[in-house]
C-alpha positions, 0 to 999 in steps of 0.5 A: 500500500502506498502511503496516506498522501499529506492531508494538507495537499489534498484539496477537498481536506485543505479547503475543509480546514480552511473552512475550519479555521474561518469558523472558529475565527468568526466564533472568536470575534463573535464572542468578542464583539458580544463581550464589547456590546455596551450595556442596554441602556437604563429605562425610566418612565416619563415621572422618572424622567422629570423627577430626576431632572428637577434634582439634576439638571444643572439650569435648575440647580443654578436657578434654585441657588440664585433663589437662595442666594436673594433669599439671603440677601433679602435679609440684610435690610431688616438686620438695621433692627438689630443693635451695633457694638464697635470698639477701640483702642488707641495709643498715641504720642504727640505734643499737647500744645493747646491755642483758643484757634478754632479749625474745621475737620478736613474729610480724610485727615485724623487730628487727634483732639488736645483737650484741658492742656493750658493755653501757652504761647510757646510751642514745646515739642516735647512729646506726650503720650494718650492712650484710650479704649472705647465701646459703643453700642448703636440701637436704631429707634425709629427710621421712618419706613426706610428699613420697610421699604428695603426690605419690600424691594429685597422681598420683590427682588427674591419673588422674581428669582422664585418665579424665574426658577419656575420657569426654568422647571417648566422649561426643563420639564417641557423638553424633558417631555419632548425628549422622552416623545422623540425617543418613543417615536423612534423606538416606534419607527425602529419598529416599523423599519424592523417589520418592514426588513423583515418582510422584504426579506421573505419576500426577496426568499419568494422572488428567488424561488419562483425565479428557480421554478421558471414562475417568475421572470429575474426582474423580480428577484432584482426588484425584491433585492432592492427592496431589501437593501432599502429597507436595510437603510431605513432600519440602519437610519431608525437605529441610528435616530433611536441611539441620538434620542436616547442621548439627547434624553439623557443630556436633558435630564441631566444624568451622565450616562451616554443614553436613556431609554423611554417607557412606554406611556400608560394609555390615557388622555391628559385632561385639558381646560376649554380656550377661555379657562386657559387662558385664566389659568395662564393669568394666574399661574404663569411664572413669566406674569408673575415675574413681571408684576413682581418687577413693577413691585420692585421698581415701585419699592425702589422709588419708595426706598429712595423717597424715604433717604430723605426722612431723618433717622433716630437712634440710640447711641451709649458708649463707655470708655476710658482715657488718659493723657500724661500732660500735667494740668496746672497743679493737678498730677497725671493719672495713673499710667501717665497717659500709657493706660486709659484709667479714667473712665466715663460714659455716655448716653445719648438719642441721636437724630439724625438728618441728610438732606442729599439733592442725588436722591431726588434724582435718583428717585425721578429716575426709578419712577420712570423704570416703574412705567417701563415695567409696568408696559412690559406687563402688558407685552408679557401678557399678550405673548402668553394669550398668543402662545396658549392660542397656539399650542391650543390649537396645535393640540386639536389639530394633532388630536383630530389627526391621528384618527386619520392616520391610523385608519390609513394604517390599517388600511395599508396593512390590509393592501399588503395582506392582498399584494402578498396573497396576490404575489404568492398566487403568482396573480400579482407582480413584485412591483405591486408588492412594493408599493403596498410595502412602501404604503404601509412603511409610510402609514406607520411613520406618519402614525408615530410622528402624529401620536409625537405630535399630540405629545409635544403639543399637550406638553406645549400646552401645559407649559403655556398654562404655568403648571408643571409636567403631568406623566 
């Protein structure tokens, strides 16, 4: 016998092993590619979704802290209540040479004050030490309405940021909303163009097979091939839209992972208020409204506070302390310490009233009353923007909701255009380009059904946001 020929140039055995070693290749990378798949991502319900926004979201993190911050600052005015204390302690060495010469008191220059020292027509200039240390403590008695009317300013100031805050909420939740309803919408039309592929590939398996049986002429199997490269298309577009809707929602929410994935929504119907009792509610709870009625409150505050700098103020004034100077006083000897130690000690009490007449004010106060006019017309713009928005979002909302009826009709109509395009063609009755077309109907149908349910979604979420109140899932 002659010995087994090498297996390796045998032909069929080398083309087996070949066929070996690509199989167990693609199984290594199929096994490897599965290993690097990201996870699926995370999927929340649209009360979820808002939820985590309102504590997450970075706008509405820095319109609450602003809030805040006027909420402290709202405060300060009303501290002039409280009673003020300020110490001293001084220690200097100068000459004590005293004159009957009167002198006003230069705003910046410090004169120390030379008091019972003898009037000597020499000029020594020997130097003397004095020393003193002081407290006093400042008790505001009556302020007529000055401290009150800070104080309602600052309180205007803090309604403002409280209702811009609003707004950012109901900004963020409307595009929370919107977000969510895309990435329905996509999953919806993933879904289709899912169908759809599969479909047109057991109808590109039905085109091969009457080609081979002699049933069906090759234009047919050419046709159904293009069918289902389109369609692959459509699927690798869906898939792509679904992935940056995902993103896009977990942008908006304010979360770190790459995507979000949405829940379906329960079914029901978002109850909404006739035209008229919108647009009272919007009146009412509008954070854009309230924001401008506040600014005339504030301007109108201001004027108030600026009027009253003209008023006096009144005030309790006590301070205690001691001092000491080392210049001798005729026959009487210095104090203990020799002007080193304030050791003689005195006090005083007082009721300060207090009056600055400032012509700056006046036209300070001119000046605020023309900005309450300013604001008091910007009242009126922000209202009709208001009416203007409700009325659109209003009557977007009904012609969405009158649409999608319509829509899924034309759904279930295609569906059934298909049913007999395919008994048809598998009777060999009807052509691949019949089949086609009651493809491309049905595939249109359920796309235009998706974008009119998202439609009606951000149309609600519209709505609500125009009526001031927050998100409803």
């Amino acid at each position: 016998m002659s010995p087994d020929p090498d297996p390796f140039c045998c032909p069929s055995r080398t083309k087996l092993r070949l066929q070996l070693c690509i199989l167990g290749l693609l199984a290594l990378s199929g096994r490897a590619a599965a290993q690097e798949l990201p996870p699926s991502p995370r999927v929340m319900t649209l009360g979820e979704a808002l939820a985590y926004s309102s504590t997450h979201q970075p706008e509405i993190k820095r319109a609450l802290a602003e809030l805040a911050a006027r909420q402290a600052e709202a405060r300060i005015p009303r501290a002039a209540w409280l009673p003020r204390a300020s110490a001293q302690a001084q220690w200097l060495v100068g000459t004590a040479n005293n004159t009957t010469a009167n002198f006003v008191s230069a705003r910046g220059v410090d004169i120390p004050r030379v008091s019972s020292t003898p009037v000597t027509p020499d000029t020594s200039w020997s130097p003397v030490p004095s020393s003193i240390a002081a407290l006093n403590v400042q008790q505001q008695l009556f302020e007529f309405g000055r401290v009150a009317a800070q104080s309602a300013l600052a309180d205007a100031v803090t309604e403002i940021a409280r209702a811009q805050a609003s707004t950012v909420q109901l900004d963020i939740a409307l595009r929370v909303e919107e977000a969510f309803g895309a990435v329905l919408a996509a999953k919806h039309i993933l879904g289709a163009t899912q169908e759809a592929y599969r479909r047109a590939e057991a109808h590109a398996k039905l085109a091969e097979a009457g080609v081979r049986s002699g049933l069906r002429s090759p234009i047919e199997r050419t046709r159904s091939q293009a069918e289902l490269a389109q369609a692959e298309v459509q699927r690798v577009r869906a898939e792509t839209s679904l992935t940056a809707a995902r993103a896009a929602l977990s942008a908006v929410i304010g979360t770190s992972e790459l995507e979000i994935d949405a829940a379906e929504l329960q079914p029901g119907e978002r109850p909404f208020p006739t035209l008229e009792e919108a647009l009272q509610r919007a009146e009412e709870h509008s954070p854009e409204l309230v924001a401008a009625l506040y600014r005339v409150r504030a301007e109108e505050s201001r004027t108030t506070a600026l009027a009253r700098e003209l008023l006096p103020n009144l005030y309790f004034s006590g301070t205690l302390w001691g001092n000491a100077g080392g210049t001798q006083v005729g026959t009487t000897a210095p104090p203990y310490g020799n002007g080193w130690l304030p050791s003689v000690g005195n006090y005083g009490l007082g009721v300060v009233l207090e009056w600055r007449l400032d012509p700056l004010v006046l036209f300070q106060r001119s000046a605020s009353r023309q900005r309450e006019k300013v604001a008091q017309a910007g009242v009126e713009v922000v209202r009709r923007e208001i009416i203007l928005q409700l009325q659109r979002s209003y009557l977007d909302l009904v012609a969405a909701q009158r649409t999608l009826p319509g829509l899924i009709t034309v759904v279930a109509a295609g569906r059934a255009n298909l049913d007999q395009a395919e008994a048809r063609f598998r009777a060999g009755l009807g052509s691949i380009v019949e089949l086609t077309d009651a493809e491309a109907l049905l595939v249109s149908a359920q796309l235009g059904q998706a974008v009119g349910q998202f439609n009606v979604a951000r149309a609600a979420a519209r709505l609500a946001r125009a009526l001031g109140a927050p998100a409803t899932p």
